[in-house]
One Martini backbone bead per residue (centre of mass of N, CA, C, O) as a GRO file, in nm:
protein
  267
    1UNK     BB    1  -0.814  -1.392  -1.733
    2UNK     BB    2  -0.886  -1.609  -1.579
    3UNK     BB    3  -1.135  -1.825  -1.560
    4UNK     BB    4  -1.403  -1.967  -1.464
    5UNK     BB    5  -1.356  -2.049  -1.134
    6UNK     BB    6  -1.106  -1.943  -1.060
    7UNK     BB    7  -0.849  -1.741  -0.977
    8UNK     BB    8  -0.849  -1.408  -0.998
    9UNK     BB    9  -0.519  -1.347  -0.905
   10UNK     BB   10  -0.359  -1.564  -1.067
   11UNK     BB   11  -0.229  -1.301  -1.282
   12UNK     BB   12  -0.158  -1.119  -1.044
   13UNK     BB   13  -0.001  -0.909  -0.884
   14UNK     BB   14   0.103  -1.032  -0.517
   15UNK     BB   15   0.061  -0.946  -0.203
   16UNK     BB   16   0.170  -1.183   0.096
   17UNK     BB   17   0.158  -1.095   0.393
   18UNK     BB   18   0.113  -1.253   0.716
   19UNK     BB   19  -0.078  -1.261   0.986
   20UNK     BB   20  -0.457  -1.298   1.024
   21UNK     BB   21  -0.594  -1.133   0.948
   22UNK     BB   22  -0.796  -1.016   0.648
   23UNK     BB   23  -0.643  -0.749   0.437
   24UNK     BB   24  -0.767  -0.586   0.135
   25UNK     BB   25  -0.574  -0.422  -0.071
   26UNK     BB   26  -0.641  -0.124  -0.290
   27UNK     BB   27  -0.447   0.094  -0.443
   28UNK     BB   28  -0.349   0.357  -0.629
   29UNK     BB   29  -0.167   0.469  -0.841
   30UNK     BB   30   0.035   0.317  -0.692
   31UNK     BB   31   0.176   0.035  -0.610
   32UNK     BB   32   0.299  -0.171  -0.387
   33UNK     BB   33   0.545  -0.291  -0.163
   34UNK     BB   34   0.706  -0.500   0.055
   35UNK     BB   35   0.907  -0.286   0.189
   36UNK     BB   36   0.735  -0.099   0.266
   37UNK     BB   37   0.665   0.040   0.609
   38UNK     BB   38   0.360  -0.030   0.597
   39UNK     BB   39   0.355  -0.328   0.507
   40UNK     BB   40   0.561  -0.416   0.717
   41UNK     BB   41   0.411  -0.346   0.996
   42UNK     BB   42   0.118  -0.449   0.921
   43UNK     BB   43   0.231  -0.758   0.906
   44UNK     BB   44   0.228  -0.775   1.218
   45UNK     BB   45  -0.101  -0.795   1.240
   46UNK     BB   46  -0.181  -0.915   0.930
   47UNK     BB   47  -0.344  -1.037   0.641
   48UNK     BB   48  -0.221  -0.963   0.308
   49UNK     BB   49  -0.360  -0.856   0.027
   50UNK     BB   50  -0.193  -0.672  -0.275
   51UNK     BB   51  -0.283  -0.591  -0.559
   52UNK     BB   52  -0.257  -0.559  -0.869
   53UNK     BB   53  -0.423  -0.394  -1.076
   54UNK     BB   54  -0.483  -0.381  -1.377
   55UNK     BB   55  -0.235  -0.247  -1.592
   56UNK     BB   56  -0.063  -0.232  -1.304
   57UNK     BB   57   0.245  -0.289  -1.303
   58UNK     BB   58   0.264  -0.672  -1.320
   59UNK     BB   59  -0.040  -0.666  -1.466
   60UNK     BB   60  -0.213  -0.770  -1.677
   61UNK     BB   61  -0.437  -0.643  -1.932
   62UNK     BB   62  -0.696  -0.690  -2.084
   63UNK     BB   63  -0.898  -0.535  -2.326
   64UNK     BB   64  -1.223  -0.562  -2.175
   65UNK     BB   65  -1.048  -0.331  -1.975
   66UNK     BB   66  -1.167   0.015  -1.901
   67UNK     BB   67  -1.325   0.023  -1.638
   68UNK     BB   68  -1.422   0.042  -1.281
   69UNK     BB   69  -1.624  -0.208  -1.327
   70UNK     BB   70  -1.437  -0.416  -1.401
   71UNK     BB   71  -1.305  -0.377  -1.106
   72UNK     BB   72  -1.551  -0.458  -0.944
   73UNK     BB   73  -1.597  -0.757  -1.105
   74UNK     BB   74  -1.298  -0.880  -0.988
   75UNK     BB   75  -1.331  -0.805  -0.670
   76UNK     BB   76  -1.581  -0.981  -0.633
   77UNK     BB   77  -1.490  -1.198  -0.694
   78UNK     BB   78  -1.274  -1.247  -0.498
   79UNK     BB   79  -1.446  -1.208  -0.247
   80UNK     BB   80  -1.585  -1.481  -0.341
   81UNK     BB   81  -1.296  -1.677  -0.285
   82UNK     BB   82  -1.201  -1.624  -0.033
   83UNK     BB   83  -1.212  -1.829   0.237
   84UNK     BB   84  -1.305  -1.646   0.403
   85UNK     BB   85  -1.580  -1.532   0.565
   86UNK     BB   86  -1.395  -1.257   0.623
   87UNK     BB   87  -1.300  -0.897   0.572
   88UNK     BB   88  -1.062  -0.640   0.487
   89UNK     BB   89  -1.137  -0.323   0.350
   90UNK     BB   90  -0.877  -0.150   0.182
   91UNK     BB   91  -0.843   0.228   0.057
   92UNK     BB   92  -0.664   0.391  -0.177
   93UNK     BB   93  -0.742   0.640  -0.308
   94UNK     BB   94  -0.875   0.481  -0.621
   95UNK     BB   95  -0.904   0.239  -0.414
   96UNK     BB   96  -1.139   0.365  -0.251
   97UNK     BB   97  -1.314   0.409  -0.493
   98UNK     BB   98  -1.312   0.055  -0.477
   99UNK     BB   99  -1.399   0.014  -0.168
  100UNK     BB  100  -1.694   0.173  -0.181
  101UNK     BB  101  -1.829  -0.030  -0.417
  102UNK     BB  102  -1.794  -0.276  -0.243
  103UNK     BB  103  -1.961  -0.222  -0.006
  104UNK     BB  104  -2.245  -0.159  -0.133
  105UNK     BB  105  -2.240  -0.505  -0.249
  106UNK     BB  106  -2.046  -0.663  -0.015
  107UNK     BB  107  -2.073  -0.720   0.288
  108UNK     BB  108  -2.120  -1.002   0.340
  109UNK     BB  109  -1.780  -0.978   0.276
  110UNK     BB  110  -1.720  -0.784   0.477
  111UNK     BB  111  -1.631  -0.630   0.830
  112UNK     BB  112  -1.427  -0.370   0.705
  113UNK     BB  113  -1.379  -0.036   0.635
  114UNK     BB  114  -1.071   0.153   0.483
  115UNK     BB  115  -1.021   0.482   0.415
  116UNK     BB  116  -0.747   0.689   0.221
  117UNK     BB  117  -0.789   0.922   0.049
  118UNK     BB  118  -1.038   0.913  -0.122
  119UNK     BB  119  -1.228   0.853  -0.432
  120UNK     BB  120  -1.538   0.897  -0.607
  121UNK     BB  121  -1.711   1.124  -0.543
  122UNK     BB  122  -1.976   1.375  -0.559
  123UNK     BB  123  -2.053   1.720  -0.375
  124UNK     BB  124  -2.066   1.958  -0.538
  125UNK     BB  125  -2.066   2.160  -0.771
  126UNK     BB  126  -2.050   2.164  -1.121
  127UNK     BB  127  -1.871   2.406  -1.060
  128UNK     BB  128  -1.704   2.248  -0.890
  129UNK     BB  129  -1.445   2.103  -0.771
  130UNK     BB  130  -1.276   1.847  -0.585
  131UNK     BB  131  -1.062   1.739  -0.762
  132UNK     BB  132  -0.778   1.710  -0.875
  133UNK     BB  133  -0.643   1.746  -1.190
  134UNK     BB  134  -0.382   1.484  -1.240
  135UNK     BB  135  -0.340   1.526  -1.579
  136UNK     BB  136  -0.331   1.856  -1.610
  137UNK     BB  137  -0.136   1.922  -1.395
  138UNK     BB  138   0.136   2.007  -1.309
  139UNK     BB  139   0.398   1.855  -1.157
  140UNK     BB  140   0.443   2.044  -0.943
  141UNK     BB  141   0.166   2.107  -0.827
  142UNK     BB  142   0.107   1.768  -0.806
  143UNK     BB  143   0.352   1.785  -0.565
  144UNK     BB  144   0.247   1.974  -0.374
  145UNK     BB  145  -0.057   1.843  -0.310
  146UNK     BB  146   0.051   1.560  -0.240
  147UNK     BB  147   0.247   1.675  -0.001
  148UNK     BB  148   0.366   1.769   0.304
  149UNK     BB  149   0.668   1.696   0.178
  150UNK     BB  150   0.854   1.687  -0.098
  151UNK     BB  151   1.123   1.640   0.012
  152UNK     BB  152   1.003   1.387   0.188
  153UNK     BB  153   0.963   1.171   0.011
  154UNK     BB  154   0.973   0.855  -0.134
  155UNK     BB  155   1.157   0.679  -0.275
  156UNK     BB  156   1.050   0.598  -0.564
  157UNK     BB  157   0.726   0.445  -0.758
  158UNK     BB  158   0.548   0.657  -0.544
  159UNK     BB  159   0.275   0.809  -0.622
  160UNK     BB  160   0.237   1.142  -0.683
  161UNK     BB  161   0.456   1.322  -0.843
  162UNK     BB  162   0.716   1.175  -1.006
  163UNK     BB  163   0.814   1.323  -1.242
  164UNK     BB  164   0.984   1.500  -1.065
  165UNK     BB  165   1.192   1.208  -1.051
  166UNK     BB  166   1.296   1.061  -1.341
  167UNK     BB  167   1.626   1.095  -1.266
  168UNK     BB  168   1.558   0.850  -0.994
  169UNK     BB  169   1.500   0.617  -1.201
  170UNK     BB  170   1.486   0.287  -1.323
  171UNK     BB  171   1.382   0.231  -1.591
  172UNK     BB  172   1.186  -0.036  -1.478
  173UNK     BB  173   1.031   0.220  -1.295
  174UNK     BB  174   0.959   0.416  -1.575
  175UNK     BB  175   0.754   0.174  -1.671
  176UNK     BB  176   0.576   0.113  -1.453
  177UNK     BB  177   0.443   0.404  -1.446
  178UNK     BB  178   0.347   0.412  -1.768
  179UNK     BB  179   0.132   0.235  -1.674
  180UNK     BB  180  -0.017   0.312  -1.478
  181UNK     BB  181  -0.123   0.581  -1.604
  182UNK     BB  182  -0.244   0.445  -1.815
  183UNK     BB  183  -0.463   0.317  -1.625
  184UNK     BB  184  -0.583   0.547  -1.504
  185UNK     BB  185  -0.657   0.691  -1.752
  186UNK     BB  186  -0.855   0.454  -1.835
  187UNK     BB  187  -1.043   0.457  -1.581
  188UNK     BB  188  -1.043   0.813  -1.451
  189UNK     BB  189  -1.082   1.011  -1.659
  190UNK     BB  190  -1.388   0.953  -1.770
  191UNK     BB  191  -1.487   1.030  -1.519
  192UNK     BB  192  -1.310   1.187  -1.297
  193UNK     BB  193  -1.259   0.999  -1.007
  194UNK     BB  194  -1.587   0.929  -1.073
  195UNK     BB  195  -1.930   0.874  -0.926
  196UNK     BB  196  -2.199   1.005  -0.976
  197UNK     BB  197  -2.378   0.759  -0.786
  198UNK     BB  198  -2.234   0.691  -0.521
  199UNK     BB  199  -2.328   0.885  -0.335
  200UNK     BB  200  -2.639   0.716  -0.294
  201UNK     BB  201  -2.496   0.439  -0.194
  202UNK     BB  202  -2.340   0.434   0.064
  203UNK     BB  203  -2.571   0.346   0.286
  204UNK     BB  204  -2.527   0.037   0.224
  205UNK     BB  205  -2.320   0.057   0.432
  206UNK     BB  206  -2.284  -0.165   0.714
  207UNK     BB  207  -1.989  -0.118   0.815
  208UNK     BB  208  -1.737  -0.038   0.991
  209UNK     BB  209  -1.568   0.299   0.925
  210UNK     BB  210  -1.239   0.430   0.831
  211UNK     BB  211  -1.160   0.780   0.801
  212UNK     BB  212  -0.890   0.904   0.645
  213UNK     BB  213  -0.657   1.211   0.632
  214UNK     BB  214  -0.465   1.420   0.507
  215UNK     BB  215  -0.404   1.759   0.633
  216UNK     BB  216  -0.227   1.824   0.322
  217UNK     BB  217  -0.447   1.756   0.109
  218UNK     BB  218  -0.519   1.892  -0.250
  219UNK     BB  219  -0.636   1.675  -0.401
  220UNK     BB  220  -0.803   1.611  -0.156
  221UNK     BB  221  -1.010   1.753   0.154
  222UNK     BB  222  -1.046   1.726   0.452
  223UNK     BB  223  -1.359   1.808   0.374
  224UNK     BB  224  -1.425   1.594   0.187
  225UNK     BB  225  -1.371   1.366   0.393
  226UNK     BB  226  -1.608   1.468   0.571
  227UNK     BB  227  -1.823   1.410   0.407
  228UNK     BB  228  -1.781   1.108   0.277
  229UNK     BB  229  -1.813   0.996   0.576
  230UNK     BB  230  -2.144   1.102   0.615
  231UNK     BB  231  -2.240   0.874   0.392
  232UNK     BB  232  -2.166   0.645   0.637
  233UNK     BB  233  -2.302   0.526   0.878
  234UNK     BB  234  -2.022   0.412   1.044
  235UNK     BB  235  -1.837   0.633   1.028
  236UNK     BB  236  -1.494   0.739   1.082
  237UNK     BB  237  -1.315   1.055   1.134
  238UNK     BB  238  -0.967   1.085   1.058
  239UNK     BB  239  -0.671   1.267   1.103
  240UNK     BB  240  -0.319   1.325   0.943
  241UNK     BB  241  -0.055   1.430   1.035
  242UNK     BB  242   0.181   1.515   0.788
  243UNK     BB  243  -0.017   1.460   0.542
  244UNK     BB  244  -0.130   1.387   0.246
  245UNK     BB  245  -0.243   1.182   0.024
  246UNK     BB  246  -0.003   0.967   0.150
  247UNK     BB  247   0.016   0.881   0.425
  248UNK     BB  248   0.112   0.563   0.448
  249UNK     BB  249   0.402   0.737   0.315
  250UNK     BB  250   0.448   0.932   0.514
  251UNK     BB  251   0.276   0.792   0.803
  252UNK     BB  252   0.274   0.446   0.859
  253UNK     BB  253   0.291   0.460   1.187
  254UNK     BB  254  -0.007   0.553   1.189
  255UNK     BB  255  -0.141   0.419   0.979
  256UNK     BB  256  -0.109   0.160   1.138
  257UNK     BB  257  -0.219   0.215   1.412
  258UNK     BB  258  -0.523   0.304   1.312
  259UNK     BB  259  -0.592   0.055   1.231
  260UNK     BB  260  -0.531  -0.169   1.454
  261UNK     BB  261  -0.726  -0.055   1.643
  262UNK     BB  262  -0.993  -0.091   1.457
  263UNK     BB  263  -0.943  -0.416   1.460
  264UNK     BB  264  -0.976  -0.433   1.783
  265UNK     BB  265  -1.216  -0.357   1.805
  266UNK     BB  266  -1.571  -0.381   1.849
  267UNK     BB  267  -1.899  -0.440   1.687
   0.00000   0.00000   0.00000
């Protein structure tokens, strides 16, 4: 990456549209897209930047990035070179839970938070799974879990279960998938997508938090996600009707009402 001292941003591919306030969104398995209708409405209330997280999407992956501690020591680099004197961070699914790391060491530049079917904790028993082995699952039950009605998912290179959608993408994005995959399991084989010491620390946000959650999600449950929400002080948690997994990507047009709503809250 950059040298020491450089922007953080600088050698990863970054989306930036929109004016307003400062928005940075964190991506789940699959980097966003400027043209996405979520990207592209959220774009008219606020200043996103979203960054392809290093070895997804056109972001090169450096050799001594293989954990999400790397993610987490190179985007507080970012939030603390952003210009901004304070940010609102976003996390969707995998950035989720590298959005509720970031919120717990990082608040004095964080404003709001906001999680999106979020992974990253351990709630349950020892034998009891919280998540969806998303490696080990079939792709078709993998892509049942993950959406509200698979039959309308969005076409293109976007969210878990595309496996089975390989004979609909161009080359060149089932490059970019390749890629991806191999980053998420690189990042979040073993612990499968989660910290276990996370659920301790979560206390320690301390800023205005917004819990979304798509009510059709069996990657994570909505009971996950309402217990995720009661460990951090200050979090609201919503339900989105007719959403799995990516609600952003089922629903653009709720999850982006239910954001700019709590965007415009007072603190």
């Amino acid at each position: 990456m950059s040298a020491v001292g450089a922007d953080p941003l600088a050698d990863l591919e970054v989306i930036r549209v929109g004016h307003g306030v400062a928005l940075l969104l964190l991506h789940g398995p699959t980097p966003f897209a400027a043209d996405l209708p979520f990207i592209a409405s959220l774009s008219r209330h606020a200043e996103l930047i979203a960054p392809s997280h290093p070895g997804f999407g056109h972001s090169p992956r450096p050799d001594q990035f293989d954990s999400m501690y790397d993610l987490v020591h190179l985007y507080l680099d970012v939030l603390e070179r952003l210009p901004q004197e304070q940010i609102v961070l976003a996390g969707f699914s995998f950035g989720g839970w590298l959005a509720a790391e970031l919120a717990t060491v990082c608040s004095h530049k964080v404003r709001k938070l906001v999680l999106v079917d979020a992974v990253g904790v351990k709630l349950g028993a020892r034998d009891e799974r919280d998540i969806t082995h998303v490696f080990n699952t079939p792709p078709a039950e993998l892509e049942a879990r993950s959406w509200h009605d698979p039959t309308q998912r969005p076409r293109g290179p976007f969210g878990l279960g595309w496996q089975m959608h390989v004979h609909e993408l161009a080359d060149d994005d089932l490059v970019l998938l390749a890629r991806n995959w191999d980053a998420l399991c690189l990042y979040a084989w073993r612990p499968h997508l989660l910290n276990p010491h996370l659920k301790t620390w979560l206390h320690r946000i301390r800023v205005p938090a917004l819990v979304l959650w798509g009510a059709s999600d069996r990657i994570v449950s909505v009971d996950y996600g309402r217990a995720y929400s009661r460990l951090i002080p200050r979090a609201r948690f919503e339900v989105i009707p007719d959403a799995g997994h990516h609600p952003e990507l089922e629903q653009p047009h709720v999850v982006v009402e239910r954001i700019v709503a709590f965007l415009q809250e007072s603190e």
